[in-house]
N, CA and C of each residue as an Amber inpcrd file, in Angstrom:
protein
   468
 145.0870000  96.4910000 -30.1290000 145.4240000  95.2990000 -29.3820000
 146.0010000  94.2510000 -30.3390000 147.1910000  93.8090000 -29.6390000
 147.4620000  92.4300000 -31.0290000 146.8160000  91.2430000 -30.6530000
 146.6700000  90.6250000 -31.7750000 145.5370000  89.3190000 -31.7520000
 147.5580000  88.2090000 -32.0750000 147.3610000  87.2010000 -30.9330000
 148.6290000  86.0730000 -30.7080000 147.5930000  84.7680000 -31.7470000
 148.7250000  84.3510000 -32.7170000 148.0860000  83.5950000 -33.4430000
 149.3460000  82.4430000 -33.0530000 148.5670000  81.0570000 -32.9350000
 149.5760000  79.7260000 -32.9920000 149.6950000  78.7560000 -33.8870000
 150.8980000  78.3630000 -34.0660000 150.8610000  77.4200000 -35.1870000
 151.4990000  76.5000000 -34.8660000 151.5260000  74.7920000 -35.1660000
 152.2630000  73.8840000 -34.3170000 152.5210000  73.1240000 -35.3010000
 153.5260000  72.7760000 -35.3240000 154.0240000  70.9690000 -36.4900000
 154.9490000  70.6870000 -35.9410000 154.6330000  68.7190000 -36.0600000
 155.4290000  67.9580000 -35.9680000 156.7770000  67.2970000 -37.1130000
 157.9290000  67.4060000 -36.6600000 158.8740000  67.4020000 -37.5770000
 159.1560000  65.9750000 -37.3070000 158.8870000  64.4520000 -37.9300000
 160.0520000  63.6480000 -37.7400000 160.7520000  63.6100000 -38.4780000
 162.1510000  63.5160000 -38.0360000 163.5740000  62.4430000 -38.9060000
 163.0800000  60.6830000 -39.0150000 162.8260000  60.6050000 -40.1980000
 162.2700000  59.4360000 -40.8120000 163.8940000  58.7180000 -41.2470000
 164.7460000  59.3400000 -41.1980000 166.2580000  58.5430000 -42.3110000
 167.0810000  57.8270000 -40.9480000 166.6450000  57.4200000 -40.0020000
 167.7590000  56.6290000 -38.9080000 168.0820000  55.4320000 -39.9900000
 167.5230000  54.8450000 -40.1960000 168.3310000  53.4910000 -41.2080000
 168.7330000  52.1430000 -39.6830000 169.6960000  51.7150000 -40.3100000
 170.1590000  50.6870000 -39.5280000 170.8420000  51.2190000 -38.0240000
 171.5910000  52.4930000 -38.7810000 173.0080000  52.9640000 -37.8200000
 172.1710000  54.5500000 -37.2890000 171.8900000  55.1780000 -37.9100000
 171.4970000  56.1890000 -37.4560000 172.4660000  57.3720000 -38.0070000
 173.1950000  58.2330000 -36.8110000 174.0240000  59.3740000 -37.6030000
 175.6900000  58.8730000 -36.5220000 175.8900000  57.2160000 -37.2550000
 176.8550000  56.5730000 -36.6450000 177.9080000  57.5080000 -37.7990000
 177.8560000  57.6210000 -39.2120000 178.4450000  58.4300000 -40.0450000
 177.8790000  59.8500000 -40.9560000 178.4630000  60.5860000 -41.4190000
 177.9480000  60.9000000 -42.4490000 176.8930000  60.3980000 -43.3880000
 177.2980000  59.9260000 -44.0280000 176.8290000  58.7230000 -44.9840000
 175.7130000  57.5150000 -44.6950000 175.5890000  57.4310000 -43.3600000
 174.5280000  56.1480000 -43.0010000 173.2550000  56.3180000 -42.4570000
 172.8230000  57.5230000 -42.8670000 171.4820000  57.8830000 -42.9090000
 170.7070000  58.9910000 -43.9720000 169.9720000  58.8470000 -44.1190000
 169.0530000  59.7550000 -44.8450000 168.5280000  61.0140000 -44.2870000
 168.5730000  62.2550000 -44.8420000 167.8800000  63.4030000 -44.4590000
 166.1790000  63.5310000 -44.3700000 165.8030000  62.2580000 -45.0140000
 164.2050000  62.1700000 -44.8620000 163.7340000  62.5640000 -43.6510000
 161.9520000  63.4250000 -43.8710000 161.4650000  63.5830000 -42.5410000
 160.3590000  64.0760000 -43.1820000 158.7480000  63.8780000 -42.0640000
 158.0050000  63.9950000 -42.1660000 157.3920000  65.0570000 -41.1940000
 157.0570000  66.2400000 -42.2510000 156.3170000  67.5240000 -41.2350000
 154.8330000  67.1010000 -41.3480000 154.0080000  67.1110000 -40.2830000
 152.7120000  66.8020000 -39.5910000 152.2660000  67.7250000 -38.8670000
 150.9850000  67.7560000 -39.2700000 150.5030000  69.3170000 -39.1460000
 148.7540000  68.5950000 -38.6950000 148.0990000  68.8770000 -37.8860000
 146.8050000  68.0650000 -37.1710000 145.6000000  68.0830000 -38.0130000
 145.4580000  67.5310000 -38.6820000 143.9830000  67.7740000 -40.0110000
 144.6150000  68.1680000 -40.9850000 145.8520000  67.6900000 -41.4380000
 146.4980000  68.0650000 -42.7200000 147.4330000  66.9880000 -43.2890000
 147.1560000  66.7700000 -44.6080000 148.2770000  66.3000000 -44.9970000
 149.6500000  66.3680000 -44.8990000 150.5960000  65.3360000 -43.9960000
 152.0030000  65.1080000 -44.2080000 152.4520000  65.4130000 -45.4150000
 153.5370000  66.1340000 -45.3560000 154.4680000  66.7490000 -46.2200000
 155.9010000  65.7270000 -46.3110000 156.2410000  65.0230000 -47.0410000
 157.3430000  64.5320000 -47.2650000 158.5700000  65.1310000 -47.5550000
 159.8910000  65.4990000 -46.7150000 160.7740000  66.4790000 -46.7750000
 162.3430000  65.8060000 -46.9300000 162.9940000  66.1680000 -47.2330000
 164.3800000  65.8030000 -47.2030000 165.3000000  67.1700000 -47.2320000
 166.4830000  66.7720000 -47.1690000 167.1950000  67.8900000 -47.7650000
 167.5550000  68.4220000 -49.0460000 167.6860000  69.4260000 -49.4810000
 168.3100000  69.4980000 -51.4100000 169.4200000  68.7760000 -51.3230000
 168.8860000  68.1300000 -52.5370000 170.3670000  67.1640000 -53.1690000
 171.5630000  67.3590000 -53.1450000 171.8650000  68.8820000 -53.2170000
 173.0750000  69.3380000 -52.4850000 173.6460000  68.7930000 -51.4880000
 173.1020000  68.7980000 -50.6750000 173.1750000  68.0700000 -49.1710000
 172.4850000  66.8640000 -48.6450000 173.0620000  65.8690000 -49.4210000
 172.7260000  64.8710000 -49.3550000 171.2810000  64.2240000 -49.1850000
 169.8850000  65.2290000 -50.2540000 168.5770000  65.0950000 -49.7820000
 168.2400000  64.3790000 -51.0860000 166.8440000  64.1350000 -50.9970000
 165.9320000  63.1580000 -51.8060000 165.6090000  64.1380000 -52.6690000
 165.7520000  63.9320000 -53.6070000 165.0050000  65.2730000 -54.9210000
 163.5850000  65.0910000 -55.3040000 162.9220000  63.7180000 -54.5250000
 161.1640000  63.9250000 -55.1250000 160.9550000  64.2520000 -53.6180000
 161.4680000  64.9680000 -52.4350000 161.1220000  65.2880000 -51.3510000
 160.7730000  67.1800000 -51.6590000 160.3320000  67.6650000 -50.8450000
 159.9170000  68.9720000 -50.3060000 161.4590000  69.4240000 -49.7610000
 161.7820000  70.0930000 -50.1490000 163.1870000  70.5240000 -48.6290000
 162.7090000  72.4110000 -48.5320000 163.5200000  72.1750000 -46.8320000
 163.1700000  73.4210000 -46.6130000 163.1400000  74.8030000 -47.2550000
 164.2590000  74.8210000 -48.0570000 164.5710000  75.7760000 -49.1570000
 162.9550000  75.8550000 -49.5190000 162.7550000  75.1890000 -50.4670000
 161.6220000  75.0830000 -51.6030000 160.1220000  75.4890000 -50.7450000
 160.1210000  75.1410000 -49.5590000 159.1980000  75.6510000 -48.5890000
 159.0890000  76.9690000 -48.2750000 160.2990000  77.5320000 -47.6650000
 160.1810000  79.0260000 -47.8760000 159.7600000  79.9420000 -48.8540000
 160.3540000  79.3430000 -49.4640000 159.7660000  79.7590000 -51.1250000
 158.4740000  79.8180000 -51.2880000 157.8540000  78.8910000 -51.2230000
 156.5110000  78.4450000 -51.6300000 156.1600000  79.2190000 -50.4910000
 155.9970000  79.1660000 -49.0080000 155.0280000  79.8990000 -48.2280000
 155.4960000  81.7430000 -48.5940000 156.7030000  82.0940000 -48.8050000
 156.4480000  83.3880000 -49.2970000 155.6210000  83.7790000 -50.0760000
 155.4450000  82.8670000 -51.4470000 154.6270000  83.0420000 -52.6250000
 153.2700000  82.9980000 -51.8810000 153.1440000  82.0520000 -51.6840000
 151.5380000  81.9320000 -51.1860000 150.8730000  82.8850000 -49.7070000
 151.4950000  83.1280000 -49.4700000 151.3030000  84.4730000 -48.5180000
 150.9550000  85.8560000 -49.0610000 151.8780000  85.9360000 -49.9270000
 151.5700000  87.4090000 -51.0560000 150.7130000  87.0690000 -51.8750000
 150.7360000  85.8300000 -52.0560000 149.5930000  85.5450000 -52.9700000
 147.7880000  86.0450000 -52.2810000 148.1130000  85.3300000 -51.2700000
 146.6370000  85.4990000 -50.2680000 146.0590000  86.9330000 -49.9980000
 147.5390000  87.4080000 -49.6730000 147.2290000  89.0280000 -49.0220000
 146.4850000  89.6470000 -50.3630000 147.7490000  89.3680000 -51.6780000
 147.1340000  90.4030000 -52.9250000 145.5110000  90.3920000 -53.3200000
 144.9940000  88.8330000 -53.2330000 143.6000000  88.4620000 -53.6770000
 142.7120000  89.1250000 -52.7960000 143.2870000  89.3190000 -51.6590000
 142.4070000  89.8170000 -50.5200000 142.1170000  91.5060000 -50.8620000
 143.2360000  91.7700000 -50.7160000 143.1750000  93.5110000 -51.1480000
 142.6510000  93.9230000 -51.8250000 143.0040000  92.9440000 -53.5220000
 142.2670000  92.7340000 -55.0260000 140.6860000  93.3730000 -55.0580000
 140.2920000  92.1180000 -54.1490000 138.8510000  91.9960000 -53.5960000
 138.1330000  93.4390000 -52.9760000 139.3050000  93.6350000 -52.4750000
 138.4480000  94.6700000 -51.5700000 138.4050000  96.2530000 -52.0970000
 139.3630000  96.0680000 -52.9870000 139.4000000  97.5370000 -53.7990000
 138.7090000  97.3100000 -55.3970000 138.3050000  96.6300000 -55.7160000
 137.2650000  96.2320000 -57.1170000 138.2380000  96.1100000 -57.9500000
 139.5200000  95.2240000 -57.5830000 140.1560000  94.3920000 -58.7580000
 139.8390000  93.1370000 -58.8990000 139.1550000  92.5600000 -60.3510000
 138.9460000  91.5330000 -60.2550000 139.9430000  90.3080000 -60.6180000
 140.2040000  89.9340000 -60.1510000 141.6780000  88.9960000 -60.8130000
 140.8100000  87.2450000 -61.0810000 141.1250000  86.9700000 -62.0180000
 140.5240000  85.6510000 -62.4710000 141.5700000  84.9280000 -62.6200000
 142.9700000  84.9420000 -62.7670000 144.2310000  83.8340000 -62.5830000
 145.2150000  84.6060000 -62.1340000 145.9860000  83.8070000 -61.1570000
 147.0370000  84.3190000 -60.6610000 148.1110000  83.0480000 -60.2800000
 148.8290000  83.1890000 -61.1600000 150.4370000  81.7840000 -60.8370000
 151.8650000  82.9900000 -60.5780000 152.3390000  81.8350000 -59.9310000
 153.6210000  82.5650000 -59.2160000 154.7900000  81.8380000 -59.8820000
 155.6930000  82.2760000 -60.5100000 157.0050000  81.1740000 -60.3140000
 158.1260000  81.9920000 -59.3540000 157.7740000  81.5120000 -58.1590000
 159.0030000  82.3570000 -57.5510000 160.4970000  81.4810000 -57.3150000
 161.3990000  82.6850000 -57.4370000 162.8440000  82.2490000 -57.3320000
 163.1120000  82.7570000 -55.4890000 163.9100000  81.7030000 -54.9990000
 164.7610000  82.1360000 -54.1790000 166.3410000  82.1930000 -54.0430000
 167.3040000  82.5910000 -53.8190000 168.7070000  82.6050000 -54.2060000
 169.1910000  82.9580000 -52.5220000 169.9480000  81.9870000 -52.4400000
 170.9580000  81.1870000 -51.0760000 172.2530000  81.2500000 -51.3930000
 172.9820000  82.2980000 -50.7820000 174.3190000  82.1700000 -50.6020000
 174.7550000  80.9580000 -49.7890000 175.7350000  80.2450000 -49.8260000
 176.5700000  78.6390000 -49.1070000 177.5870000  79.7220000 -48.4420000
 177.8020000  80.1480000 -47.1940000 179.0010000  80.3380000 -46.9980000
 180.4410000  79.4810000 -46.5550000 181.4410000  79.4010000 -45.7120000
 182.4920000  78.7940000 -45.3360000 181.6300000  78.4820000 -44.1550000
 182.2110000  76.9140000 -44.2910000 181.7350000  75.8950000 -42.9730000
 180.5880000  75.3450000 -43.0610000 179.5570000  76.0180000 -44.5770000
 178.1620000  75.2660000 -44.8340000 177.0160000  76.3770000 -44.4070000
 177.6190000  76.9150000 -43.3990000 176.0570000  78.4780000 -43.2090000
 175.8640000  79.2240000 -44.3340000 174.5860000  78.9080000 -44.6160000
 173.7470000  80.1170000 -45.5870000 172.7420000  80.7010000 -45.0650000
 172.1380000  81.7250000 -46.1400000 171.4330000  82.6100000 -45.4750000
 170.4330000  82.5260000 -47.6080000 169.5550000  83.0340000 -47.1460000
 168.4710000  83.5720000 -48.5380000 169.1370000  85.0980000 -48.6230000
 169.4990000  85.6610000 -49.8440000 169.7710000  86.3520000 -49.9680000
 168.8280000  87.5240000 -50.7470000 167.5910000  86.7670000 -51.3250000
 166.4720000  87.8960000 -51.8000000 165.3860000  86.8560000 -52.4830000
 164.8030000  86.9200000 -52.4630000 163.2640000  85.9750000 -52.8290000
 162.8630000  86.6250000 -53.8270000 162.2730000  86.4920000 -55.1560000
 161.9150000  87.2230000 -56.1650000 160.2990000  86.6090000 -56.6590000
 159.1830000  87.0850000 -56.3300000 157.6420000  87.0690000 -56.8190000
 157.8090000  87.3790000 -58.2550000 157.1090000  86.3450000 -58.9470000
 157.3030000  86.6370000 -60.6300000 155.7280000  86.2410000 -60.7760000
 154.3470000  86.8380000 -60.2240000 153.2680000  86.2040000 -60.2700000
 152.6100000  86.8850000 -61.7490000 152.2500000  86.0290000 -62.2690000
 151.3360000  86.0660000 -63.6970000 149.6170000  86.1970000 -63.4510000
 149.2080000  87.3910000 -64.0220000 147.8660000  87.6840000 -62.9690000
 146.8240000  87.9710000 -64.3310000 145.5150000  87.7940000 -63.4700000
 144.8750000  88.0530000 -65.2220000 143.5570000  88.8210000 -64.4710000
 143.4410000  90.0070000 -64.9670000 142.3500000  90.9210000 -64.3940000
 141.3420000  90.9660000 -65.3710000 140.1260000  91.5590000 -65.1550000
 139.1580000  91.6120000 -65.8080000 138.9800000  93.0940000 -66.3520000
 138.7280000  93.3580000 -67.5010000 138.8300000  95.1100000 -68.4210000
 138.1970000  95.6770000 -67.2450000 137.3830000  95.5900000 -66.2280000
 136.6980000  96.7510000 -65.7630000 138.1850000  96.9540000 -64.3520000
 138.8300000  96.1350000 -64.4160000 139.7640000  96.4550000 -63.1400000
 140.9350000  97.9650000 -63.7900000 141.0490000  98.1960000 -62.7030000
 141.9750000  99.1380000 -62.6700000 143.6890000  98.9690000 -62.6390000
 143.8800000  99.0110000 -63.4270000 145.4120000  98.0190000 -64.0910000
 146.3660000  98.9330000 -63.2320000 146.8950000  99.8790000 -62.7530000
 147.4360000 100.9040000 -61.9200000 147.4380000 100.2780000 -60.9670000
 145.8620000 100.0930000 -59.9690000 145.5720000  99.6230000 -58.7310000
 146.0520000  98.3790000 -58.6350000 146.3180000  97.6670000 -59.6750000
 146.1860000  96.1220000 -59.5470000 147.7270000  96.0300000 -59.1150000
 148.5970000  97.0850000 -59.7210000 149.9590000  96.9740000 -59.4270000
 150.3540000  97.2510000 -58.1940000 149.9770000  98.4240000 -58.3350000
 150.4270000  98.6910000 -56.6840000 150.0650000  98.2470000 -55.4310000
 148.8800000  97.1380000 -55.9500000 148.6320000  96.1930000 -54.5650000
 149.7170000  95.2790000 -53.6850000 150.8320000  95.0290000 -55.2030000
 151.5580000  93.8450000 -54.6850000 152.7670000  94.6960000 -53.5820000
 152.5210000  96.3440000 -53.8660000 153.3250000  96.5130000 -52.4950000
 153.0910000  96.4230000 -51.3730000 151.2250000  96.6370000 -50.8540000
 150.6150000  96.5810000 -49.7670000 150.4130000  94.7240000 -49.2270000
 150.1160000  94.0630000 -50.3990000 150.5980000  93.1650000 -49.8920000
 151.6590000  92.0700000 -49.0320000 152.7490000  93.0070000 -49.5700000
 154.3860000  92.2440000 -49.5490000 154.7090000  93.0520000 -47.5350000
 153.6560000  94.0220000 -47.6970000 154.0850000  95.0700000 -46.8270000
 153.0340000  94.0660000 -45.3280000 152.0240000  93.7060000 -45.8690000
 151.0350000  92.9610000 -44.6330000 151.4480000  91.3230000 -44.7640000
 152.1610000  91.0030000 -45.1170000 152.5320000  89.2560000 -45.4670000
 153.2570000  88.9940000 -44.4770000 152.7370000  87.9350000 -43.1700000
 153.2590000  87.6510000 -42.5360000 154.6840000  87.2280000 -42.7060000
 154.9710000  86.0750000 -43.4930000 155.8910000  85.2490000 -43.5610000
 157.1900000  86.4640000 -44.0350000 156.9800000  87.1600000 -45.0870000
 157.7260000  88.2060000 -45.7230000 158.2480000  89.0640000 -44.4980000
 157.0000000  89.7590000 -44.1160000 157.5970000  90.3540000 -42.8080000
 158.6590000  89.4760000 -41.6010000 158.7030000  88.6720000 -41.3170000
 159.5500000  87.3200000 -41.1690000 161.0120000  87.7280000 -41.2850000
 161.4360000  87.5550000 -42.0610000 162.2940000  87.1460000 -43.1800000
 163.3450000  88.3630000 -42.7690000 164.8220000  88.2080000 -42.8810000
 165.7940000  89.6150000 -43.3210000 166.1890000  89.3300000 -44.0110000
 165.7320000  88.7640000 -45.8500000 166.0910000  88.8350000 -47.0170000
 164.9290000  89.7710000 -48.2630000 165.5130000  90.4040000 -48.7390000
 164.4230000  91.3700000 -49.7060000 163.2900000  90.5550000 -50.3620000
 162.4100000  90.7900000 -50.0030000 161.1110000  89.8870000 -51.1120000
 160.7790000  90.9290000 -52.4310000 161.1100000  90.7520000 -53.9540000
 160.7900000  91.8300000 -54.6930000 159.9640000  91.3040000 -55.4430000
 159.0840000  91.5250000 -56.5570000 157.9050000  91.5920000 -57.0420000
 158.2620000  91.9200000 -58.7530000 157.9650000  91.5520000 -59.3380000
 157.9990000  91.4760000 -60.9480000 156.6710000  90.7640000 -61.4210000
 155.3960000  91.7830000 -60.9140000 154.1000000  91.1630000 -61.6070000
 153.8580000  90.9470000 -62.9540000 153.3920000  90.0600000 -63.5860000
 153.0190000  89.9810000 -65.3620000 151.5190000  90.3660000 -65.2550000
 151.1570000  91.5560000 -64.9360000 149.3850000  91.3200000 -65.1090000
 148.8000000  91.7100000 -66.6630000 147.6220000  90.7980000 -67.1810000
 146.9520000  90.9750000 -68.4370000 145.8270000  91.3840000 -68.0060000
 144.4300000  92.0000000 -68.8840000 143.4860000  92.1830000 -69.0680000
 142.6550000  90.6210000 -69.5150000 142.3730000  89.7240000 -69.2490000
 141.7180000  88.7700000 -69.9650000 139.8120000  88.8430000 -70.0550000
């Protein structure tokens, strides 16, 4: 049976200004995503496109919820097969083709997570989790751009 899961946020456009979107130019891409018992997220667009660079923009979001999705799934699995992982950081890349007229698309998301297992884990197992993970990750599953994986795991 599938279990229907919901998720809801509020998006405002915070940049009307004086004029609104009377031009190009006479408003701001600012906006505030609101989410009910959560901290507001401050967003704009990438500077590219005329956004705030100490803002969140959507780009950088995708990003980040891919990472942290694989991130969740892997710890979970980790857990459940007697890998012990004691640090795990991500620097993930995403890469966006611009096409003609301004449409882009993500063209492949790249997981670069830095992981630190404990000697009794099974360094084999620990790897091949990040495929079962990438494989149960909501957001990934999502997506029609490749999510690939380049784990750094140590023994610490």
């Amino acid at each position: 049976m599938t279990k229907m899961h919901s998720y809801e946020a509020t998006t405002t456009w915070t940049g009307a200004n004086d004029e609104g979107t009377r031009t190009y130019n006479s408003y701001t891409r600012d906006y505030t995503v609101a989410v009910s018992g959560k901290a507001d997220i401050l967003g704009s667009s990438d500077p590219a496109f005329r956004g705030d660079p100490t803002r969140h923009n959507p780009e950088d979001m995708l990003v980040a919820s891919v990472s942290s999705c694989h991130m969740l799934w892997y710890l979970h699995l980790c857990a459940v097969n007697g890998v012990v992982v004691t640090s795990y950081e991500d620097t993930a890349l995403g890469e966006m083709s611009e096409g003609e007229g301004g449409a882009g698309k993500f063209e492949r998301i790249t997981l670069r997570p830095r992981i630190t297992i404990t000697a009794e884990s099974d360094m084999e197992k620990a790897m091949t989790l990040h495929h079962e993970a990438n494989e149960k990750c909501f957001v990934a599953n999502s997506l029609n751009c490749p999510v690939d994986h380049e784990p750094d795991i140590t023994v610490g």
